[in-house]
C-alpha positions as a LaTeX table, in Angstrom:
\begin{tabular}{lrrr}
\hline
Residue & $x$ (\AA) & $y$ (\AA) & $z$ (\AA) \\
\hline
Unk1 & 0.00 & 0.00 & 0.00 \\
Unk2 & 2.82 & 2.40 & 0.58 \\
Unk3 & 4.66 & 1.23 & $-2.59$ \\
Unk4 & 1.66 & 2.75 & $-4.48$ \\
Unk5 & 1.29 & 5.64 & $-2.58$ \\
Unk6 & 5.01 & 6.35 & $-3.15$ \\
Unk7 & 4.19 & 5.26 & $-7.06$ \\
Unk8 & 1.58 & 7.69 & $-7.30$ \\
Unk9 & 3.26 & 10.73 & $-5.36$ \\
Unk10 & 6.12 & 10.32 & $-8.03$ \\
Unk11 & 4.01 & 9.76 & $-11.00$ \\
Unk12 & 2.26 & 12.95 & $-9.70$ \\
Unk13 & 5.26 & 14.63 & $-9.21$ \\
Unk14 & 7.04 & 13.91 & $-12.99$ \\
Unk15 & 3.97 & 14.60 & $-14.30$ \\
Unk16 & 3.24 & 18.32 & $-13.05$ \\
Unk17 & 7.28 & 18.61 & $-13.91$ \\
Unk18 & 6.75 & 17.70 & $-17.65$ \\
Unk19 & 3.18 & 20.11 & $-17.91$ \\
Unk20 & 5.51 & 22.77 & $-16.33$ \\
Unk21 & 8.13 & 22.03 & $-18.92$ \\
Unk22 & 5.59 & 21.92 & $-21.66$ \\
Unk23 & 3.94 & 24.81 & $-20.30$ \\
Unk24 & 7.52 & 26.68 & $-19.90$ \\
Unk25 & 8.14 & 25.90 & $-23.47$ \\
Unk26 & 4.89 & 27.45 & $-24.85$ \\
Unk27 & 5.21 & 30.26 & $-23.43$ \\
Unk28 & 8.63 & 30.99 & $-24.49$ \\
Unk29 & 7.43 & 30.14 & $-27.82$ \\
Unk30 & 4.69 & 32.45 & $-27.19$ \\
Unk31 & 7.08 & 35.45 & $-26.22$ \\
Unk32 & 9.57 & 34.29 & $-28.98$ \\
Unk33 & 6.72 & 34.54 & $-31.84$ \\
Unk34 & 6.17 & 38.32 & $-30.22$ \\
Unk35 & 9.34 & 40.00 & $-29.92$ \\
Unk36 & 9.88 & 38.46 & $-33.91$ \\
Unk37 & 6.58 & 40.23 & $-34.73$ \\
Unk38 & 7.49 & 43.44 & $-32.20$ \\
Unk39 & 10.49 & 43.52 & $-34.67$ \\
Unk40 & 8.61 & 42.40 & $-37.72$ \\
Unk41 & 5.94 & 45.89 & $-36.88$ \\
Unk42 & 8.80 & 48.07 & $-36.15$ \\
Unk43 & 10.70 & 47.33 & $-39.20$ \\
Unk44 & 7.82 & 47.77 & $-41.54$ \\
Unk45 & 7.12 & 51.64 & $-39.24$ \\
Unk46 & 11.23 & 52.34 & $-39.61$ \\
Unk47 & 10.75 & 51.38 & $-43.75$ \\
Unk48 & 7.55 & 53.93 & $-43.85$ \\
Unk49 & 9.09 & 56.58 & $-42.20$ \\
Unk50 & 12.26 & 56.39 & $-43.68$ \\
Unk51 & 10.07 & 56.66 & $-47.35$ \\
Unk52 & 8.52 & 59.52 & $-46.02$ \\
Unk53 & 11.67 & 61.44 & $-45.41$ \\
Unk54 & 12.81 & 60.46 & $-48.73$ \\
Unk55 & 9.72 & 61.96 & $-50.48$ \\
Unk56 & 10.70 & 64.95 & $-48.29$ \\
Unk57 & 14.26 & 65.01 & $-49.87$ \\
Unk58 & 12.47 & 65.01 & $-53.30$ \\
Unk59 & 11.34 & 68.31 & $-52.52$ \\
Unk60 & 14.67 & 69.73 & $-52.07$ \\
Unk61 & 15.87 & 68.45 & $-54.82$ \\
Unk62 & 12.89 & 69.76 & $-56.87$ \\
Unk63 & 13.61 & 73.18 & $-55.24$ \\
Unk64 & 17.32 & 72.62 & $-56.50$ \\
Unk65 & 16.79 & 72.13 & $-60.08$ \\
Unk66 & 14.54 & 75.14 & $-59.91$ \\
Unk67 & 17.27 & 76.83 & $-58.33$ \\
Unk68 & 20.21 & 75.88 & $-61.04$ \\
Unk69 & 17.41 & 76.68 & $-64.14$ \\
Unk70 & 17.45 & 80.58 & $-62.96$ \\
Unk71 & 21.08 & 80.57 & $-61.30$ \\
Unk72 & 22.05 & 79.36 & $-65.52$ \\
Unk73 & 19.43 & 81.96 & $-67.03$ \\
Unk74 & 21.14 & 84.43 & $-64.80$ \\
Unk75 & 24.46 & 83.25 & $-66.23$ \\
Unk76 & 22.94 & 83.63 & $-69.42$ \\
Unk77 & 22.25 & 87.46 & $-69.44$ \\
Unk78 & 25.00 & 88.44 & $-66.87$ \\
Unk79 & 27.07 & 87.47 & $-70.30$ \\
Unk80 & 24.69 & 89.09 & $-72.51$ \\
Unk81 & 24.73 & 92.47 & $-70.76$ \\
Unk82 & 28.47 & 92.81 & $-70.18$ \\
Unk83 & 30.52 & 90.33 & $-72.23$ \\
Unk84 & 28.95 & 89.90 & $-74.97$ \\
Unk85 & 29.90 & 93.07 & $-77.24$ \\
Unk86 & 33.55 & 92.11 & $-76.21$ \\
Unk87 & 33.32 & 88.73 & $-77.19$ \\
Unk88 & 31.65 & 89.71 & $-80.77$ \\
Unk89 & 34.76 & 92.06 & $-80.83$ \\
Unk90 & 37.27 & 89.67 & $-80.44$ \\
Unk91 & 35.68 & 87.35 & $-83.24$ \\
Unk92 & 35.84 & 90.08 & $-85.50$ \\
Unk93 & 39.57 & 90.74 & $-84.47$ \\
Unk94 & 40.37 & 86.89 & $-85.60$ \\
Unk95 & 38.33 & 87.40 & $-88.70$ \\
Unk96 & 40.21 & 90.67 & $-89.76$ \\
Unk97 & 43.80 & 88.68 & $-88.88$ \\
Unk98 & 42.58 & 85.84 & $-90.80$ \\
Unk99 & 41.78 & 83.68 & $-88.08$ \\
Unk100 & 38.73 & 81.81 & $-88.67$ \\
Unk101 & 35.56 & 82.44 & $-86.18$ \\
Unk102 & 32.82 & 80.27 & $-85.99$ \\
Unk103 & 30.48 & 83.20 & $-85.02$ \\
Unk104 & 31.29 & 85.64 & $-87.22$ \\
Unk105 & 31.32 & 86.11 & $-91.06$ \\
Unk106 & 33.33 & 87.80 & $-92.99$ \\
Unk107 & 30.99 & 88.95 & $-96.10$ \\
Unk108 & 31.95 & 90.85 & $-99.22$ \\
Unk109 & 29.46 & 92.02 & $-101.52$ \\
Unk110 & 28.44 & 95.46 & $-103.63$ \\
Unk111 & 28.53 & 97.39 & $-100.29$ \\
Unk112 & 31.80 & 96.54 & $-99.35$ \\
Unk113 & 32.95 & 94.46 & $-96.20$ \\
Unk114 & 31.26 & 93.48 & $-93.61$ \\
Unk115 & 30.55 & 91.24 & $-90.89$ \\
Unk116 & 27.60 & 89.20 & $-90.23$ \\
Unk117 & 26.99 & 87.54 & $-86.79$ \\
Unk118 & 26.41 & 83.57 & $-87.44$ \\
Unk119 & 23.29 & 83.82 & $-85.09$ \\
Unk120 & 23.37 & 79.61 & $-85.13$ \\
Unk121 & 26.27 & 79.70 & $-83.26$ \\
Unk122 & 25.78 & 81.96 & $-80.86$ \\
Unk123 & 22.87 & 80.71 & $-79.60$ \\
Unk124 & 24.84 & 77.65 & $-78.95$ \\
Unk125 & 27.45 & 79.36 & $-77.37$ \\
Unk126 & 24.56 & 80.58 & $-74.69$ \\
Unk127 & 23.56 & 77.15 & $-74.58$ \\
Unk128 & 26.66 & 75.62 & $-73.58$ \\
Unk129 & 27.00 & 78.50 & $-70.88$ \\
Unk130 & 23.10 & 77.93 & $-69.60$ \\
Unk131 & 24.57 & 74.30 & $-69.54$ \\
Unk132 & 27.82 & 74.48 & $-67.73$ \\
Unk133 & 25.97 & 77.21 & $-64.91$ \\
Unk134 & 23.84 & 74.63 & $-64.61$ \\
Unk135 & 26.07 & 71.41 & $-63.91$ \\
Unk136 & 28.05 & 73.67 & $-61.54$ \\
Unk137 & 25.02 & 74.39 & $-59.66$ \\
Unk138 & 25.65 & 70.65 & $-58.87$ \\
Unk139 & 29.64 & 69.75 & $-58.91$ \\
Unk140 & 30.67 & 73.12 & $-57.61$ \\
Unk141 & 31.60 & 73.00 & $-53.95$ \\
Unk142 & 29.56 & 76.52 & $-52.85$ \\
Unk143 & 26.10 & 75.22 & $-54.69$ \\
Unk144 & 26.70 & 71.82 & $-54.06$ \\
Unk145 & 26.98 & 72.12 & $-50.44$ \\
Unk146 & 23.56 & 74.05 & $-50.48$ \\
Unk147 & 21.57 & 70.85 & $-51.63$ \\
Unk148 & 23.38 & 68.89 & $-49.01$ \\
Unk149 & 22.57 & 71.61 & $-46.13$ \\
Unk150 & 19.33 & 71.73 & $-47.22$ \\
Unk151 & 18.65 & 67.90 & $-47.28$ \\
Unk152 & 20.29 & 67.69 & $-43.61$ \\
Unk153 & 17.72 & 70.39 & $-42.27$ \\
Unk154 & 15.00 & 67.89 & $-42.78$ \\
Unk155 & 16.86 & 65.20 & $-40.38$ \\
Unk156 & 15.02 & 64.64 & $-37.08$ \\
Unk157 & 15.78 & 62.92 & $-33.73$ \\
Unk158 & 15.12 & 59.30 & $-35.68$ \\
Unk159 & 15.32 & 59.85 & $-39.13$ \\
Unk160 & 19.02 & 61.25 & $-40.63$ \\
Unk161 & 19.33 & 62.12 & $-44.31$ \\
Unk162 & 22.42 & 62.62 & $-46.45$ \\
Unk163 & 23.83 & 61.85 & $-49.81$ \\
Unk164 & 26.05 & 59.29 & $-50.36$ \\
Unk165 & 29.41 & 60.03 & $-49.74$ \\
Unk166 & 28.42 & 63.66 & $-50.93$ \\
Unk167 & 29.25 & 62.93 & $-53.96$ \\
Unk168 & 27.54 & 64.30 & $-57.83$ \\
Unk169 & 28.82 & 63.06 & $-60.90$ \\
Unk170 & 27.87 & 63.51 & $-64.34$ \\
Unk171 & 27.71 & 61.00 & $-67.01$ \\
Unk172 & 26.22 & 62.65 & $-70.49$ \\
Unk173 & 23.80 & 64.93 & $-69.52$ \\
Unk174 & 22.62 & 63.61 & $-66.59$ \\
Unk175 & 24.08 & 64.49 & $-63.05$ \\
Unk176 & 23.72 & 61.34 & $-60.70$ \\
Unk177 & 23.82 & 60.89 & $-57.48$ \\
Unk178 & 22.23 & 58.78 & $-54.06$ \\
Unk179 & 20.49 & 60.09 & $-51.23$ \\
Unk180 & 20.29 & 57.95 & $-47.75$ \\
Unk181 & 17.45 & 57.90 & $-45.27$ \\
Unk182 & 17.98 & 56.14 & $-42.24$ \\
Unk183 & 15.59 & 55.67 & $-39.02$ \\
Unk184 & 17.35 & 54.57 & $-35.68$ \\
Unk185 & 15.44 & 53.79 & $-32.29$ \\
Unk186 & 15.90 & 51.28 & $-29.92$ \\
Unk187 & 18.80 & 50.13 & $-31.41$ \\
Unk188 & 16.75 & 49.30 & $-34.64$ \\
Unk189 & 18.47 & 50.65 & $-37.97$ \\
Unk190 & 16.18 & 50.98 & $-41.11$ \\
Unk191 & 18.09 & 52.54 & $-44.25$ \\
Unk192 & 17.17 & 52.86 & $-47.68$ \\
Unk193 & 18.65 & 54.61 & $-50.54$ \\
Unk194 & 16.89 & 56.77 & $-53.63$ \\
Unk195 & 19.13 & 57.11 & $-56.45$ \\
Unk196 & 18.79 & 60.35 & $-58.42$ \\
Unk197 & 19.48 & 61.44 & $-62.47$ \\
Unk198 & 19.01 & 65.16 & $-63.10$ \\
Unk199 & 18.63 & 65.63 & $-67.19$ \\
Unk200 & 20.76 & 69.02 & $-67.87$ \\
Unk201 & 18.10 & 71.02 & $-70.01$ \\
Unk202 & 18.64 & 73.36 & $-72.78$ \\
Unk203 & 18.36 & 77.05 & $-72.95$ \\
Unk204 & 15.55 & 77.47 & $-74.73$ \\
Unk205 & 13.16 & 74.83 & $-72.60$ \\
Unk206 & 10.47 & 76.26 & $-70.60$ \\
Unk207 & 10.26 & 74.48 & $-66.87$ \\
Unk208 & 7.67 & 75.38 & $-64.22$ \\
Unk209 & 6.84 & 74.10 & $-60.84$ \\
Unk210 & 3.76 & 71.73 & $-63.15$ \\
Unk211 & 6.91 & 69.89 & $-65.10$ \\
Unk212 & 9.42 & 70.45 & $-63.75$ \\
Unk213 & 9.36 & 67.37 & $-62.25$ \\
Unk214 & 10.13 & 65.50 & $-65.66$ \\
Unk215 & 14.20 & 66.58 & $-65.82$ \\
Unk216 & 14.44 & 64.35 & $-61.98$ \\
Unk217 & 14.80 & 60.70 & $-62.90$ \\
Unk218 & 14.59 & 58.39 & $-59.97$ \\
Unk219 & 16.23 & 54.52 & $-59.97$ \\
Unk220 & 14.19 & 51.97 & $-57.46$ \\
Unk221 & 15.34 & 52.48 & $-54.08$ \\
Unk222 & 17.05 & 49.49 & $-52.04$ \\
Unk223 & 17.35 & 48.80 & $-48.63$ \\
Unk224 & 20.92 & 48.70 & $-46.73$ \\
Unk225 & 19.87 & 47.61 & $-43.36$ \\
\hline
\end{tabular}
């Protein structure tokens, strides 16, 4: 009689050991399965609001190009107004040595001799100036470093935004570079990357704030962390 009272005391006892052991193990499973989906939630937030910031940086960089279109235009006249008689001058000077300009013409006829302005060429010769204003609105150190202060402004306690290594390069017509959003909190690190080509428009085009939206290409953003 004692033999099965001892029997059943330890059958008792290994028994409520393995449902604590089972019940142990569910409920680290169950605490397991909720700090993967805590993560899982928090990741997903950190990807959102790291998006968000970069739509924010698209702004900027909107406001940029707008910025290098009248900074060029600018160019454009500032030559116009006070180099440009000296520069048609100094054609003419190579013509009359017997240098030959592409600008200017050196026309003989009834009248006598005289010089016609190759109008072609001079409007590409403001184009490439418009052009050149505009990529150093970009690669230039003093404009360059206002897109990147500008970009920074936007950073908050979690989110930090920056462009790659700082760095612009051109390639054709297009000036390319990456900008990087990344979220931190509670040790968490979310960062994705939008990489941008800027077309390098013409003189002549006509941009406003309805299209100018078509000169910013952007390439599908990837995650780093």
């Amino acid at each position: 009689m004692k033999n099965e009272k001892g029997y059943i005391l330890i059958s008792s006892l290994l028994l409520f050991m393995l449902v604590m052991l089972i019940s142990m193990t569910l409920i680290n499973i169950c605490i397991t399965n909720y700090e993967i989906q805590d993560i899982y939630v928090k990741s997903k937030e950190g990807f959102y609001i790291s998006e968000g910031y970069l739509d924010k940086s698209y702004l900027e960089v909107v406001k940029h190009v707008d910025f290098s279109i009248e900074t060029a235009n600018n160019k454009v006249e500032d030559f116009l107004e006070n180099e440009y008689d000296k520069f048609v001058q100094e054609e003419k000077n190579k013509e009359r040595q017997g240098l030959d300009s592409e600008y200017i013409d050196l026309r003989e006829d009834e009248f006598g001799i005289h010089f016609v302005i190759n109008k072609e060429k001079i409007d590409e010769k403001l184009n490439y100036i418009f052009k050149e204003q505009y990529e150093k609105c970009f690669l230039k150190i003093k404009y360059h470093n206002r897109l990147v202060k500008n970009i920074k402004k936007l950073n908050s306690q979690d989110v930090k935004l920056r462009i790659l290594d700082e760095n612009f390069d051109i390639k054709g017509d297009k000036i390319n570079f990456k900008i990087v959003s990344s979220y931190t909190k509670n040790k968490m690190i979310n960062e994705i990357v939008q990489g941008y080509y800027i077309d390098v428009p013409n003189k002549d085009d006509i941009y406003n704030e309805d299209n100018i939206g078509c000169l910013i290409g952007l390439r599908d953003w990837f995650r780093r962390k």
